[in-house]
C-alpha positions as CSV (number, residue, x, y, z in Angstrom):
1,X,75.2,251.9,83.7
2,X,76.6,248.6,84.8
3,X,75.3,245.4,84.1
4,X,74.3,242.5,86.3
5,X,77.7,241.2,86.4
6,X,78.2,244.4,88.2
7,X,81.2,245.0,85.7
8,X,81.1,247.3,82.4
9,X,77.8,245.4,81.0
10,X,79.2,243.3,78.6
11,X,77.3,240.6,79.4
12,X,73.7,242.5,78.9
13,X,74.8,243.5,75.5
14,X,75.9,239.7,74.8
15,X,72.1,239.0,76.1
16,X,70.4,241.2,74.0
17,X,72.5,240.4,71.0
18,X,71.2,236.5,71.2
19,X,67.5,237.6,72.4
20,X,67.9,239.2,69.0
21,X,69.1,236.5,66.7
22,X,66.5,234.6,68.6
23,X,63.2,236.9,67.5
24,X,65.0,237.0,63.8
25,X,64.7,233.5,64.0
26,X,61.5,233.2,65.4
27,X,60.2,235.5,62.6
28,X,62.0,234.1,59.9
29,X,60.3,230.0,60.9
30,X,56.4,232.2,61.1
31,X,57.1,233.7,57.5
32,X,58.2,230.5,56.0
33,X,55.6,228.6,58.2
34,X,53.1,231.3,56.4
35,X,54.8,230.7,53.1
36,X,54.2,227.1,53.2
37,X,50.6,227.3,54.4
38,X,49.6,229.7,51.5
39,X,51.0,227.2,49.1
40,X,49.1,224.3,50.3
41,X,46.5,226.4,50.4
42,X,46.7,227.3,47.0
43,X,47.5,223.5,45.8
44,X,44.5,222.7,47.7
45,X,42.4,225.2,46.5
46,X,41.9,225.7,49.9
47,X,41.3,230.1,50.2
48,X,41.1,229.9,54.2
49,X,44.4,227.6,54.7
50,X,45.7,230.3,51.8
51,X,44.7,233.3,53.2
52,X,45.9,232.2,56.6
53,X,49.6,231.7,55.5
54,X,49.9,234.8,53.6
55,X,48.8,236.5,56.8
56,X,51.8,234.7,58.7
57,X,53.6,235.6,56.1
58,X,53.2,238.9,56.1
59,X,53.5,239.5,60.1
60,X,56.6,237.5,60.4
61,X,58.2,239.8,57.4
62,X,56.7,242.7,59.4
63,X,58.5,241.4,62.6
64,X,61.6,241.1,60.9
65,X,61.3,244.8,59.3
66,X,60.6,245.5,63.1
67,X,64.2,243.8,64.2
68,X,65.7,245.8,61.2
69,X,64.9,249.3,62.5
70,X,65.9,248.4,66.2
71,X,69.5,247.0,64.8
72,X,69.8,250.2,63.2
73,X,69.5,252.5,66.2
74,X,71.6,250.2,67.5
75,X,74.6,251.3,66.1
């Protein structure tokens, strides 16, 4: 199926390849946002502030398992 370009679709692969090192990055900046929040949290001995960043934590490491399985049927 062509691309946009109307060529061999080079350019929607190049696309998607940078939409996806975008998302990594995207998830990588929430798990160490998370990160940084649970150790506040814990310096604080604030459990909610804690609590919170291990939850960001743990969604932006799920995200990136996410990326990790689409790159693999990728090829």
């Amino acid at each position: 199926m062509p691309g946009r370009t109307g060529g061999t679709g080079h350019r929607d692969i190049a696309e998607e390849a940078l939409m996806g090192i975008d998302d990594k990055a995207d998830n990588k900046a929430e798990e160490l946002k998370g990160k940084g929040k649970a150790k506040v949290g814990d310096a604080t001995d604030d459990r909610d502030l804690e609590a919170e960043g291990r939850a960001e934590q743990a969604k932006g490491s799920l995200k990136q398992a996410g990326e990790k399985v689409k790159d693999a049927f990728k090829g």
